[in-house]
N, C-alpha and C positions, 0 to 999 in steps of 0.2 A: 242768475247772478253772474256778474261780470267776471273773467278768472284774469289778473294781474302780474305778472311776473315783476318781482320785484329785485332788482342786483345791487345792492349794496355790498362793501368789503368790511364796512364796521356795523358790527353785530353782537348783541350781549356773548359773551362774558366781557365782550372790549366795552371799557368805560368811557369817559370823556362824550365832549357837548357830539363829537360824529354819530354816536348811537341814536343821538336820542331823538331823530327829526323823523323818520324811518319806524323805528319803533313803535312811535306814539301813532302816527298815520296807521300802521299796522292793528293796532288796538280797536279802532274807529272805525274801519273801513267797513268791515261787516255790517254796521250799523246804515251804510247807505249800497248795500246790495252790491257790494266787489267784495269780492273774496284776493285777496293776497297769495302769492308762492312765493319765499324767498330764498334768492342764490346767494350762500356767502362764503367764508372761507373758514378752513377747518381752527380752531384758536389756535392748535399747539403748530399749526405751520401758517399762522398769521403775525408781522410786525406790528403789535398793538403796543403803542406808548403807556397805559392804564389796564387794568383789570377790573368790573366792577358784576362781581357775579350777580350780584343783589336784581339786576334790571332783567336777567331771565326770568323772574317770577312775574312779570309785567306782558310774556308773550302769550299771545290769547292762546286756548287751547286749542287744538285741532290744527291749525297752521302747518301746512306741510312748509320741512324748510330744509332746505337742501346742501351739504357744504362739502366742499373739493379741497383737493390738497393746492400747494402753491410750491411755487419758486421764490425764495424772499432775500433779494442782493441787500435789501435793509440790513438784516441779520447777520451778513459777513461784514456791511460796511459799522455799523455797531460796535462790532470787536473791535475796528481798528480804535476807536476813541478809547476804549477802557472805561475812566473816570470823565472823557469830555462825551458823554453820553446827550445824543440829540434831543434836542428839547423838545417838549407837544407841539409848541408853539415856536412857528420861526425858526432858527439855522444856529449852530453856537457862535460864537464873533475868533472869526477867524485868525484874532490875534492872539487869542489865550488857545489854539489848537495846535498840536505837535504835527508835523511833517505828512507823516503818516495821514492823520488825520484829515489835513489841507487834500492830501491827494487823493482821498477815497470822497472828500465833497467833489471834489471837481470829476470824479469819474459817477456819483451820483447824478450830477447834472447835467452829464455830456452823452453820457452811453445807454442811460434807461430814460428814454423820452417820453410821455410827459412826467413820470415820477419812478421812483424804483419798486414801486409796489405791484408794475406791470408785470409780472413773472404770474401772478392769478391768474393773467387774461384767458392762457390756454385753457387752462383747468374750466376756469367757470362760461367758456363761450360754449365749452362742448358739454358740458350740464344741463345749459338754457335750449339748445338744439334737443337734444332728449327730452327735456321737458313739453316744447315747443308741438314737438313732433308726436309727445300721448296725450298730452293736453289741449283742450283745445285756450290755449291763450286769445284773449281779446288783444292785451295790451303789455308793451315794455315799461319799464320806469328802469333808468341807469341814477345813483347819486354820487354826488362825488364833493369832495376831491376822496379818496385821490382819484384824480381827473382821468386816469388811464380807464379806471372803470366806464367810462364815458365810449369807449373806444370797443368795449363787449357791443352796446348798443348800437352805434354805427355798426358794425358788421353783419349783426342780426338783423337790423334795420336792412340792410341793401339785401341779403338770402329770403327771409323771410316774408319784407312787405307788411309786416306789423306796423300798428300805430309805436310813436316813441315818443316818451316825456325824458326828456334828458333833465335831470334837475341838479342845477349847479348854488350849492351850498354858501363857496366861497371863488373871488374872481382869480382866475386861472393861470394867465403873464402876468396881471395888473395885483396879483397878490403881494403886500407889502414887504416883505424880503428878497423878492422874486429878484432883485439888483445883485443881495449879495449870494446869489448860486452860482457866477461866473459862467454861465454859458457860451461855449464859443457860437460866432453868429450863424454856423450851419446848423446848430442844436437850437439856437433862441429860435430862427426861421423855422424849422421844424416841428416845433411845439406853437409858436402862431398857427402854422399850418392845420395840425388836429384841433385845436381849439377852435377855427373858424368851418371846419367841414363838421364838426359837431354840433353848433350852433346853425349852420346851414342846413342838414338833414334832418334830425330831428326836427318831427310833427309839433311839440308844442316844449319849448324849456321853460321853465319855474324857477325862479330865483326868491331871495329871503327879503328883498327889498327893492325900493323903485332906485334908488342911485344905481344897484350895480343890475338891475335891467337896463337904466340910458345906458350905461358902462358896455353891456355885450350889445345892446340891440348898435349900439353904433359899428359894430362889428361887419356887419350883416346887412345885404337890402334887405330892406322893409321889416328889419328884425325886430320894432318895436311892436309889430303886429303879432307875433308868435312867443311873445317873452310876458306868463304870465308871474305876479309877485304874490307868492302864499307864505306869510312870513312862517316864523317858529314860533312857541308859544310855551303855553307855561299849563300844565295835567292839575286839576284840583284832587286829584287820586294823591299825588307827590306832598301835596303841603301840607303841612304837621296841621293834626286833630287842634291843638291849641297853641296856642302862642301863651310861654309866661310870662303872669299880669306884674309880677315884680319885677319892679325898675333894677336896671344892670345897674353893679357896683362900682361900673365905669361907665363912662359914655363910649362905646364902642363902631368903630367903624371899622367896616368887614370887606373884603375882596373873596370869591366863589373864584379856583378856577385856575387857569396857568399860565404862568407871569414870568417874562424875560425882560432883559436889557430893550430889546426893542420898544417896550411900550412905551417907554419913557415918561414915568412918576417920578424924574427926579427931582423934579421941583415941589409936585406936592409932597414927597420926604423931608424936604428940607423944610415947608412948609408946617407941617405938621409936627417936626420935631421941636420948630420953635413956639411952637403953640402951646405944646405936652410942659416945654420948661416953665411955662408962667402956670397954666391949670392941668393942674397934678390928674384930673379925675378923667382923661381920653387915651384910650387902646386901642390899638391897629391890629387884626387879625386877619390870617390869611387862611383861606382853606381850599388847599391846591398846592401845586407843584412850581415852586418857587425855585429859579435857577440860581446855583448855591454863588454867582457870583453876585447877584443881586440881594441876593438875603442876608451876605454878609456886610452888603451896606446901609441896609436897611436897620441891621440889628447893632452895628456901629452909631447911626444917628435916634434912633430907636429903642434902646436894650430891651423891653419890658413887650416888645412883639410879642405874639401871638402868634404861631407856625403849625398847625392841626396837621396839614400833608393831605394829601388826598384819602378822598372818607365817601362813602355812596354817595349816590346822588342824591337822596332823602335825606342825608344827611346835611348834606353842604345847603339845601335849601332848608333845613330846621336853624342851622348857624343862622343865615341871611335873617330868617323870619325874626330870630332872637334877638336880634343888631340894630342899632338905634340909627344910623346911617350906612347906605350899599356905594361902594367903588365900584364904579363903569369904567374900565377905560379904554377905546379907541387908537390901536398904537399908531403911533408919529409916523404919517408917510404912509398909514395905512387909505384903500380906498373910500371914499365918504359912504360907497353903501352896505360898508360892514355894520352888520348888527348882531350880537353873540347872541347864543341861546340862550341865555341866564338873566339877559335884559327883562323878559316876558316873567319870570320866577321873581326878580327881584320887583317887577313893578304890583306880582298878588301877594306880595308880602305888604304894601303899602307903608315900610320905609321910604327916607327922600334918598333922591338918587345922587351922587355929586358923580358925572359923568364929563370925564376926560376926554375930548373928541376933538378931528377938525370941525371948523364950523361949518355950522349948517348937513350932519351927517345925519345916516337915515336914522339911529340911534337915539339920537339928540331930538330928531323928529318927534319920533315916536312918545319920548320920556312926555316932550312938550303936552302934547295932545291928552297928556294922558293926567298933567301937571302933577308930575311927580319928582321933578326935580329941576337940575341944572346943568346944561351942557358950557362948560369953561375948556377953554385954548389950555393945554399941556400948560406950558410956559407963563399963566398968567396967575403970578401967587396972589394978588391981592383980591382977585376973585374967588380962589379958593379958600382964602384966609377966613373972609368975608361967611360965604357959605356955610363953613363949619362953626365959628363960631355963632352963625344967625340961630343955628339948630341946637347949639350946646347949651346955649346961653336960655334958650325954651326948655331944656331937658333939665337943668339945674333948678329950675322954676317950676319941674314938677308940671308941665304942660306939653298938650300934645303935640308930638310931632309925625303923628301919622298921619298919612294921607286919604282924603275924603274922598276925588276922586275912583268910580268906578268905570270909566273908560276900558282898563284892560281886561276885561271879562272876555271884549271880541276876540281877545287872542288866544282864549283856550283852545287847546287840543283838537276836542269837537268838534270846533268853529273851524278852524283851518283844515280839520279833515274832510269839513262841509266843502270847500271852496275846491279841494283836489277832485272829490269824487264831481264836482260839477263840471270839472275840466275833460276828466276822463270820460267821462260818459255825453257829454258833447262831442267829442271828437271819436268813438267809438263807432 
């Protein structure tokens, strides 16, 4: 049996979609003859945005897993916000932030390159060398973001001469806020810098989708050769024993998950508000962490929301399954080959999807293939007007609107953990 070192920074008790790509692969692995080690960091000296103990019961037994203390500049830069507390997703808007604030972003982005979570690094390079050094390891996996984790594996990589799967989750300069962290250009260069010797060195990187492989292999000679795409998927363990067979008391449409300004729903708000005035029977629900500037405008064009907060991840996928339509959305300015992990969850619920995206993203692909829904331009109401009522107007009628479609079965768990251990043990 193959032995794995695995380094990840998020790790049950941390909740939110970073857990759970890692995790799941960890479940599965055994089943094709690798055995996993994971290095992660200790919780109570970890910056985890979420808490979701629930997903430790989910880690196979026996699994040796190993955790270090940390350095976490997160944690002091936190205190400065108070109440402008960082969001999961994306940066707060710099104009609703206090001084204070303004100046602990810009020393986030200037002084701890590639991320502030690098204060781990020490800790866990000299855990992996101990490990490395009684174990007999086959193989590294670094995941990231945060991307400095990337940065353990290059180093072990060059001491040790191990095979390396660097797997990049989410794209690293090209990430869709990545403009408002103000970098000065000795830091943005800097962080190009690690991002393309990580990409360079590393034996094979894996990414969630074929857009954001073009995205790094153009990085890199001949880096389309070494960039394999193992998307994320969706555990039949997670999805509710049943779905109930009675019709919601509303027509309900549901968002999984954590939502900023940056996404940019403002159109479909306004959309949907004017919709809710003429047919009284449609509900908006959210289940996730909703930035309180956004909720407040939401629940000004909206009142009769729906705000759950964050809830396990069982949970958020039993809401999904219960919901008569899923919100995808794709934020504004984001790269075309983001694809959340909750896409794969919502498509084995076989609700329709209304999916928010640029066009043509790997997202949008995916739904297609799988004809589970519709991918529509942010800004284009009359397609979304269109959408929702096509679906309503079936739901009021008492007819189905679930999806026939079983296309996305290839993307369970199993299936993807299929695809990883074929990689490792190829290049092994």
């Amino acid at each position: 049996m193959k032995k794995v070192l695995i380094i990840t920074y998020y790790w049950p008790p941390s909740g939110g979609p970073g857990v759970q790509r890692w995790l799941k692969f960890t479940k599965y692995l055994r089943e094709f003859n690798i055995e996993p080690i994971i290095v992660t960091v200790e919780a109570d000296k970890a910056s985890y945005p979420v808490l979701d103990p629930s997903l430790e019961k989910q880690i196979p037994k026996g699994i040796k897993i190993e955790k270090t203390s940390s350095f976490e500049p997160l944690k002091i830069f936190s205190s400065f916000f108070r109440k402008e507390k960082v969001p999961y997703a994306g940066i707060p808007d710099r104009d609703k932030m206090s001084l204070a604030g303004k100046l602990s972003l810009y020393a986030r982005a200037n002084f701890f390159i590639p991320d502030a979570r690098i204060g781990w690094n020490k800790y866990a390079f000299k855990k992996c060398c101990e490990i490395i050094e009684q174990e007999k390891i086959d193989f590294i996996v670094t995941t990231s973001p945060p991307h400095s984790t990337q940065l353990i594996g290059l180093k072990l990589k060059r001491k040790y001469h191990l095979k390396w799967l660097a797997d990049l989750r989410d794209p690293w300069t090209d990430i869709y806020y990545y403009h408002k962290l103000h970098h000065s250009p000795k830091a943005k260069a800097k962080d190009k810098h690690l991002e393309k010797l990580v990409l360079s060195e590393a034996d094979i990187v894996s990414v969630t989708s074929e857009n954001t492989k073009n995205l790094f292999g153009s990085k890199i000679e001949k880096g389309l050769e070494k960039i394999k795409v193992i998307t994320n998927g969706y555990d039949e363990d997670d999805l509710p024993a049943s779905v109930s067979s009675e019709k919601n008391k509303l027509f309900t449409i549901s968002f999984s998950g954590t939502i900023n300004k940056q996404f940019g729903i403002d159109t479909f708000i306004d959309v949907l508000s004017k919709i809710i005035t003429e047919e009284k029977q449609i509900q908006l629900l959210f289940v996730g962490n909703v930035e309180p500037l956004l909720k407040a405008e939401i629940e000004n064009k909206i009142p009769n929301t729906l705000f759950k907060g964050y809830v396990s991840h069982k949970e958020a996928i039993a809401f999904s399954a219960n919901s008569d339509m899923l919100l995808l959305v794709i934020p504004e300015g984001e790269n075309q080959g983001t694809v959340p992990g909750k896409t794969f969850e919502y498509l084995a619920t076989q609700n329709p999807i209304l999916c928010l995206s640029p066009k043509n993203g790997s997202a949008a692909q995916i739904i297609e293939q799988c004809e589970a829904g519709k991918e529509i331009d942010h800004q284009n109401a009359e397609a979304i007007t269109q959408f929702i009522i096509k679906h309503y107007r079936k739901w009021q009628k008492n007819e189905s609107i679930k999806i026939n479609n079983t296309n996305f079965k290839k993307f369970s768990r199993k299936e993807t953990t299929k695809q990883l251990a074929e990689i490792i043990s190829n290049l092994s």
